[in-house]
N, C-alpha and C positions, 0 to 999 in steps of 0.2 A: 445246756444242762449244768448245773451248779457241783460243782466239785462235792458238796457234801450228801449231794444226792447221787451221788454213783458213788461215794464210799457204803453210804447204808443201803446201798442194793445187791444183794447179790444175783450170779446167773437165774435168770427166771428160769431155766429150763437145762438140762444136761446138755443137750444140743448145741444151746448158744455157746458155753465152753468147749466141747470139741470143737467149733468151728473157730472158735479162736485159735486154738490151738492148731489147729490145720494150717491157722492163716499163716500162724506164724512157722511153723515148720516148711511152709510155700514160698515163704516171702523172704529172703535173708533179712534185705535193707530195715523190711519192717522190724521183725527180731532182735536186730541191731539197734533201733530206737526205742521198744519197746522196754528191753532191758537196758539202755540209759537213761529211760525216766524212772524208772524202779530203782537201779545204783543211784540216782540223784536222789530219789526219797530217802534212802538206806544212809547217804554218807549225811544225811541232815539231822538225824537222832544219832546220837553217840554209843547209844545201847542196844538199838539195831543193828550199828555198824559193826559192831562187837559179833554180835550172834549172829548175824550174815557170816562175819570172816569165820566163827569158828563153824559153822556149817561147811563153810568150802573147805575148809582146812580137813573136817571129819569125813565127810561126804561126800566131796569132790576132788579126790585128791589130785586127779592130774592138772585138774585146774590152778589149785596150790602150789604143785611143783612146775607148772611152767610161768606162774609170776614170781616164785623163788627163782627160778634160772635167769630170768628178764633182770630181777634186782642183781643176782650175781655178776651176770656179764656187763649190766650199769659200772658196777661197782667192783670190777675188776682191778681199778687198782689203790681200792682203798682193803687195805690187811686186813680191816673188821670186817670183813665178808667169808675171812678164809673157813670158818666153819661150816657155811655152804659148800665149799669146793666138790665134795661128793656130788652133787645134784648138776652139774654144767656139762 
């Protein structure tokens, strides 16, 4: 099937979307690559990449704050972090 033919398709039916979604709430490993081909699409447009972050940033915060703590403990000993220090 041609990429551009699964872009202009959507679910034919509610069903086939729940069952994706089942799949992937079943499946970790799938889950796992599922959402690294979509952050692969996301980090390829720079205006997406924008509106993705600030959706985790809004919307998901704990997601936010544990790749804030991830960069902070990186970067433990560079002083320009220290404004994080609340969050580790």
């Amino acid at each position: 099937m041609e990429t551009s033919e699964i872009k202009n398709r959507p679910f034919q039916a509610k069903e086939d979307k729940e069952r994706l979604f089942q799949a992937l709430e079943d499946d970790e490993q799938l889950f796992k690559e599922a959402l690294e081909v979509m952050l692969t699409l996301v980090v390829s447009d720079p205006k997406l990449t924008v509106d993705v972050a600030d959706l985790i940033e809004s919307d998901f915060r704990n997601i936010y704050l544990a790749i804030m703590k991830k960069i902070a403990r990186e970067n433990s000993n560079d002083k320009s972090m220290s404004c994080c220090s609340d969050i580790t």
